[in-house]
PyMOL Python script that loads the backbone (N, CA, C, O; Angstrom):
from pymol import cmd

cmd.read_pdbstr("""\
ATOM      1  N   UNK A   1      79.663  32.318  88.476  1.00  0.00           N
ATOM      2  CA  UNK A   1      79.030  31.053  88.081  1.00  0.00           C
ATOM      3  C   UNK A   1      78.422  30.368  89.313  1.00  0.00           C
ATOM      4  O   UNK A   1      77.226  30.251  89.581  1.00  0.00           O
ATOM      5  N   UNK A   2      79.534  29.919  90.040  1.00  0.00           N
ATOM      6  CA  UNK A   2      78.783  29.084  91.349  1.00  0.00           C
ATOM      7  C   UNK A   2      77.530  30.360  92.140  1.00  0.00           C
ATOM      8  O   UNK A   2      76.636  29.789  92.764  1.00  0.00           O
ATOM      9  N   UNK A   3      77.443  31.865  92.138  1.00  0.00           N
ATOM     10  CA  UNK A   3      76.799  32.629  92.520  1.00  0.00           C
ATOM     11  C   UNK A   3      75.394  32.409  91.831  1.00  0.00           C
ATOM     12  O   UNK A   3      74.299  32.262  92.373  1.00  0.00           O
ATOM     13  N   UNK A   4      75.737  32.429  90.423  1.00  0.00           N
ATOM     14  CA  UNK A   4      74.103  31.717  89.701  1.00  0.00           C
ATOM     15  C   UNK A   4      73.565  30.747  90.419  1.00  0.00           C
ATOM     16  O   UNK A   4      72.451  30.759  90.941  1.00  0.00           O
ATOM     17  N   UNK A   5      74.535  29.717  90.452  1.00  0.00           N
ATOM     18  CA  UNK A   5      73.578  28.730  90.144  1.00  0.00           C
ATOM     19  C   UNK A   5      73.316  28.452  91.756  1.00  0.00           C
ATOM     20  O   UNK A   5      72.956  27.309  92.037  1.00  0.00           O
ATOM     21  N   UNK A   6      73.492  29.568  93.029  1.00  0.00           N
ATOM     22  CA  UNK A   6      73.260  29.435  94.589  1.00  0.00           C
ATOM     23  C   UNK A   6      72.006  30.111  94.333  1.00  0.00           C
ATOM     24  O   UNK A   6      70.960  29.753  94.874  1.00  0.00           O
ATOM     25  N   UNK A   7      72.106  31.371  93.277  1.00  0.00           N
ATOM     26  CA  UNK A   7      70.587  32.326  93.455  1.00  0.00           C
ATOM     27  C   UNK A   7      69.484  31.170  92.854  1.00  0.00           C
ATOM     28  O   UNK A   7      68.576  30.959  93.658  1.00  0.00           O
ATOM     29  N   UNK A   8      69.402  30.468  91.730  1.00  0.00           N
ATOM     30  CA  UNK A   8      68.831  29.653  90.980  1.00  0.00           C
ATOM     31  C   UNK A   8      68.402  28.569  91.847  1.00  0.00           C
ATOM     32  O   UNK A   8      67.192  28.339  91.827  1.00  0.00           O
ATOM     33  N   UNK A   9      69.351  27.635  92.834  1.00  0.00           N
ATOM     34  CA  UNK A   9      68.819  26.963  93.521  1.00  0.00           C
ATOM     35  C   UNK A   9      67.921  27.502  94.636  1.00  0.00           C
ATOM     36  O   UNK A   9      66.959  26.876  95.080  1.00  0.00           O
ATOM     37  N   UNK A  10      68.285  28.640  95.029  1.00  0.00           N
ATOM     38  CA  UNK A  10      67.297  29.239  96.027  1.00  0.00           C
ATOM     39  C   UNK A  10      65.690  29.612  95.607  1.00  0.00           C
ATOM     40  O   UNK A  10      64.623  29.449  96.198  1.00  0.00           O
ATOM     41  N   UNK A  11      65.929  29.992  94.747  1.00  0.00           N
ATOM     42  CA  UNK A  11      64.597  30.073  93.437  1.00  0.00           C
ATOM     43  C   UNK A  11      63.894  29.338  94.025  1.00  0.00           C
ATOM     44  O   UNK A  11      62.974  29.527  94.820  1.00  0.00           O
ATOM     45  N   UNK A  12      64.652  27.887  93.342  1.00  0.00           N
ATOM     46  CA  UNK A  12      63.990  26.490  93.325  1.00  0.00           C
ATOM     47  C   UNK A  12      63.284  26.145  94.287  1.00  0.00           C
ATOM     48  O   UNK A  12      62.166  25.640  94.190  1.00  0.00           O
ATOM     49  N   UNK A  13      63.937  26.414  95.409  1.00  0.00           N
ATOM     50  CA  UNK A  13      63.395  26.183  96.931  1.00  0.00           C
ATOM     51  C   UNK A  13      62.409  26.714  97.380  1.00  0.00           C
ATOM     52  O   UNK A  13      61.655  26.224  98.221  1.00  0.00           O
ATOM     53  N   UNK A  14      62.300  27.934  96.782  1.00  0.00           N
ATOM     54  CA  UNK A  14      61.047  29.270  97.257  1.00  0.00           C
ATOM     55  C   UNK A  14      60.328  28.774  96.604  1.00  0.00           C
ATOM     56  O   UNK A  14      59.401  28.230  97.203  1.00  0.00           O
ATOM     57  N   UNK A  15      60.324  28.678  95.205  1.00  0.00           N
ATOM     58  CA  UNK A  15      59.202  27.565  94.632  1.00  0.00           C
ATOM     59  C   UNK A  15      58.243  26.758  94.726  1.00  0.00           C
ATOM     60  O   UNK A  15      57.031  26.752  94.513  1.00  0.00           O
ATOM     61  N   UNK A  16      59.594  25.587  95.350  1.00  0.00           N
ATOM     62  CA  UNK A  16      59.104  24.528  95.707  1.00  0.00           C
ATOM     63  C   UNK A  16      58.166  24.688  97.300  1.00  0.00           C
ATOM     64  O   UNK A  16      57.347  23.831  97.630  1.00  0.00           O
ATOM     65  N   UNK A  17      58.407  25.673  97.982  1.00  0.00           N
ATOM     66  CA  UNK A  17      57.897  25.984  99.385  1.00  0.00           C
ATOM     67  C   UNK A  17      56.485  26.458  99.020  1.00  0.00           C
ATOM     68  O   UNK A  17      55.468  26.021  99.556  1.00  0.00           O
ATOM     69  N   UNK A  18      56.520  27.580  97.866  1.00  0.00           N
ATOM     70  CA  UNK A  18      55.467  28.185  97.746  1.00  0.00           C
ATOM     71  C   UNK A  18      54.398  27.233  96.897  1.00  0.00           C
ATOM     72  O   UNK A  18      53.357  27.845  96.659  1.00  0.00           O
ATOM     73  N   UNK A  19      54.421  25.954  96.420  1.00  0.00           N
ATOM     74  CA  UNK A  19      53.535  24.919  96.031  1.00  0.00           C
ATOM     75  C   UNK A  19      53.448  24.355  96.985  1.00  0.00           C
ATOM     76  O   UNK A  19      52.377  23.759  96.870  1.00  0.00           O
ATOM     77  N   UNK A  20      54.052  24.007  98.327  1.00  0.00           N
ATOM     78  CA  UNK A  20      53.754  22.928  99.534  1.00  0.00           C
ATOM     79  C   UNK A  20      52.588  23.942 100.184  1.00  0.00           C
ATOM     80  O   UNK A  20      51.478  23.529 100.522  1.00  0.00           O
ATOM     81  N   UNK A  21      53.114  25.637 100.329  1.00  0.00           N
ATOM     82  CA  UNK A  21      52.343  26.345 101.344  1.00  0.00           C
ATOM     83  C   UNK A  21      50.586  26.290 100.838  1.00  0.00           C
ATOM     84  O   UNK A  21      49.581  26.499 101.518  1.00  0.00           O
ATOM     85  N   UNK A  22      50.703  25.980  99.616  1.00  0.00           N
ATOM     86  CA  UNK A  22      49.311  26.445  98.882  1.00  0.00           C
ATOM     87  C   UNK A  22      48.594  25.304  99.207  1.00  0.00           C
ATOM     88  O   UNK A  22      47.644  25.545  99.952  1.00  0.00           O
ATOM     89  N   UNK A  23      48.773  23.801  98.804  1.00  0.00           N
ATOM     90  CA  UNK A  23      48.722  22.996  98.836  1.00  0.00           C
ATOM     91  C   UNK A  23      47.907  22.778 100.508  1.00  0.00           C
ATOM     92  O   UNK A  23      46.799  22.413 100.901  1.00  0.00           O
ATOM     93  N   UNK A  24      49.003  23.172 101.039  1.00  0.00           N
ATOM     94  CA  UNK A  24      48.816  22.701 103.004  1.00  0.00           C
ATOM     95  C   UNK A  24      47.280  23.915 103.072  1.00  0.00           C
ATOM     96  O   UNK A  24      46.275  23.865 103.781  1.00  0.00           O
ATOM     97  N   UNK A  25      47.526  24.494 102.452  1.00  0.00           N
ATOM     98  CA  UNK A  25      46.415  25.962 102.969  1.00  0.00           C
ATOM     99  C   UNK A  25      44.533  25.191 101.938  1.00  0.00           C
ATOM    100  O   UNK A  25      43.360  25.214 102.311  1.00  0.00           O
ATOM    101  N   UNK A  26      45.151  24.677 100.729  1.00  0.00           N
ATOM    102  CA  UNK A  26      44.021  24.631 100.652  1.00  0.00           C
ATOM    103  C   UNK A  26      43.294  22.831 100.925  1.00  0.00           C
ATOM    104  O   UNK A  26      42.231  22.569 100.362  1.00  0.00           O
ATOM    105  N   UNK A  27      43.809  22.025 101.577  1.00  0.00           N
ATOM    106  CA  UNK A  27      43.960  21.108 102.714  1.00  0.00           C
ATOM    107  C   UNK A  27      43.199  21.861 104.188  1.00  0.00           C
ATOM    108  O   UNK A  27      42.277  21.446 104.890  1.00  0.00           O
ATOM    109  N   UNK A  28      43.952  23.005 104.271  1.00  0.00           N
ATOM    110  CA  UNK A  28      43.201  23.748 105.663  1.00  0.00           C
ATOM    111  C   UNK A  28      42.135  24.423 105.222  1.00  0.00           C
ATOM    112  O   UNK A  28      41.129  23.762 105.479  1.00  0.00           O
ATOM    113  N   UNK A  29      41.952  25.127 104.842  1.00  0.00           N
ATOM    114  CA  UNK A  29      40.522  25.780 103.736  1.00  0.00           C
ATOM    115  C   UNK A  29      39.398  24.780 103.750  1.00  0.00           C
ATOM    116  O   UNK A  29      38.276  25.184 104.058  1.00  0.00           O
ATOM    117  N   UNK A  30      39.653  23.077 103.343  1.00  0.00           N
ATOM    118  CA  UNK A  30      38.492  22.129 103.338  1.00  0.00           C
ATOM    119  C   UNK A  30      38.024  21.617 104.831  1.00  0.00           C
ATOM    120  O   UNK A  30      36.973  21.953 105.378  1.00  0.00           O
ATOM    121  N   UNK A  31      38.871  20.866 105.296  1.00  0.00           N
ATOM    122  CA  UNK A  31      38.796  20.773 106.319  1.00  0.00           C
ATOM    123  C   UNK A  31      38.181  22.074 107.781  1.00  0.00           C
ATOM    124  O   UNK A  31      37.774  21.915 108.932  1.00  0.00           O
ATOM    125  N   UNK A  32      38.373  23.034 107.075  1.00  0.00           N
ATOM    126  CA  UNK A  32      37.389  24.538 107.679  1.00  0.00           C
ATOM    127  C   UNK A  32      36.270  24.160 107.406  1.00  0.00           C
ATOM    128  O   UNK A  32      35.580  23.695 108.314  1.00  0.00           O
ATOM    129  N   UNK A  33      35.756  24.245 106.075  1.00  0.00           N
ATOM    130  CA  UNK A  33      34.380  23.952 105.624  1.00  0.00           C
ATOM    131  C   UNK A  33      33.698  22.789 106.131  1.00  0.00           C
ATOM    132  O   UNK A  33      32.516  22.487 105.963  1.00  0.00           O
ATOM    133  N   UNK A  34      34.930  21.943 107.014  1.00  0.00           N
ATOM    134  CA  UNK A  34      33.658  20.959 106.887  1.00  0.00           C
ATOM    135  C   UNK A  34      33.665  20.620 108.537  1.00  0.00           C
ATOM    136  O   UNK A  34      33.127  19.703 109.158  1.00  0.00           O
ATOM    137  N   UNK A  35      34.393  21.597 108.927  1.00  0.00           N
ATOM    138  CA  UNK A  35      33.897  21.368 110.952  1.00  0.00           C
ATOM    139  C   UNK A  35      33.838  23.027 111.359  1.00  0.00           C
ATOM    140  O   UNK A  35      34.807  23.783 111.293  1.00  0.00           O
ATOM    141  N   UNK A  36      32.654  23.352 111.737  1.00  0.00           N
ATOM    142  CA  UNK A  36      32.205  24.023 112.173  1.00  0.00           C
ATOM    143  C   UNK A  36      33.185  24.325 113.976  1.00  0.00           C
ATOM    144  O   UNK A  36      33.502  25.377 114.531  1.00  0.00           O
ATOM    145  N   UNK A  37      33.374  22.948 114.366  1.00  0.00           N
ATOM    146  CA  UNK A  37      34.274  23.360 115.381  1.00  0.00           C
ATOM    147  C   UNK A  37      35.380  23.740 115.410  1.00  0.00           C
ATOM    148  O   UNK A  37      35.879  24.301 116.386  1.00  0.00           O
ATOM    149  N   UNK A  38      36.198  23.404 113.907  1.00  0.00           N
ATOM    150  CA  UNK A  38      37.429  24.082 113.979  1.00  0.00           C
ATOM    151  C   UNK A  38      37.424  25.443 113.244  1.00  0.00           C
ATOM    152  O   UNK A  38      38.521  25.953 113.471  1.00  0.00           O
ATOM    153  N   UNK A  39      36.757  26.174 112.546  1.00  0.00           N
ATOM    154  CA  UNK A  39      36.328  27.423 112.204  1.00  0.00           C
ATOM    155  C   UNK A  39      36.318  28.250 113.847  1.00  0.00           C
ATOM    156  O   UNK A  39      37.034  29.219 114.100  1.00  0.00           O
ATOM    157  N   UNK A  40      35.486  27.703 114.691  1.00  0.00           N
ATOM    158  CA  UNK A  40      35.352  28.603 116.053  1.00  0.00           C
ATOM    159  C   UNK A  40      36.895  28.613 116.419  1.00  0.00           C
ATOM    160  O   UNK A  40      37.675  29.540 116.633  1.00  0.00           O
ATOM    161  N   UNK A  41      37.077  26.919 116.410  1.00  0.00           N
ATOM    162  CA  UNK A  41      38.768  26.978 116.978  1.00  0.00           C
ATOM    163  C   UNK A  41      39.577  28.324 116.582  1.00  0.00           C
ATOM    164  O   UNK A  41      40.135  29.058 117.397  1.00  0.00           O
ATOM    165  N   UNK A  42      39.531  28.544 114.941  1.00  0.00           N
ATOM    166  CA  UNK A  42      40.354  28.930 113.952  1.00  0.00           C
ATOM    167  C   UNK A  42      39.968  30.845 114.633  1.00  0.00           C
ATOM    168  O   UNK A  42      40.890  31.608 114.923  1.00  0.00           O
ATOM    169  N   UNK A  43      38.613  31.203 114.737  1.00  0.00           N
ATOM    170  CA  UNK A  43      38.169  32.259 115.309  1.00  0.00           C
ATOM    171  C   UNK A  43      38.954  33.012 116.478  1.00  0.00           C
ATOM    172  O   UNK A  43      39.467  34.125 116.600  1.00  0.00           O
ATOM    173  N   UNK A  44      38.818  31.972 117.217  1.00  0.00           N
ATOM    174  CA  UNK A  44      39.398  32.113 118.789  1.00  0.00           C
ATOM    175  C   UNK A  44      40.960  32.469 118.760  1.00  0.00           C
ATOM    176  O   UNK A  44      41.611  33.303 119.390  1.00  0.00           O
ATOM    177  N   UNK A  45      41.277  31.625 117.898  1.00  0.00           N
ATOM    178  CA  UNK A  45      42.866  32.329 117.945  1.00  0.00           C
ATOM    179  C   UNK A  45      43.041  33.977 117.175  1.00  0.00           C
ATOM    180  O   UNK A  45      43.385  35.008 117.753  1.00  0.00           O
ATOM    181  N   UNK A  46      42.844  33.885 116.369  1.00  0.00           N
ATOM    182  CA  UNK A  46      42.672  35.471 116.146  1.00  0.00           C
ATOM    183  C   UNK A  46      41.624  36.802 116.745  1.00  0.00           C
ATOM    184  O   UNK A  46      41.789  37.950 116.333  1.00  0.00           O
TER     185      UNK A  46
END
""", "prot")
cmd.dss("prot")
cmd.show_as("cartoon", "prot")
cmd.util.cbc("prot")
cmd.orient("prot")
């Protein structure tokens, strides 16, 4: 029982991480489009 409901909350968490990560990425995605200097920035590191 308490093993459920540790896997279930972990779920929750991955979840909840994987709506913040998308979120933050497509926040970074606009902000790309709209400076040409941070695209080079974004270049340069890779």
């Amino acid at each position: 029982m308490l093993h459920h409901h540790l896997s279930s909350e972990q779920g929750y968490l991955a979840n909840e991480f994987l709506k913040h990560t998308v979120i933050v990425a497509q926040h970074f995605m606009l902000l790309l489009q709209k400076s040409r200097l941070g695209s080079q920035k974004l270049t340069a590191y890779f």
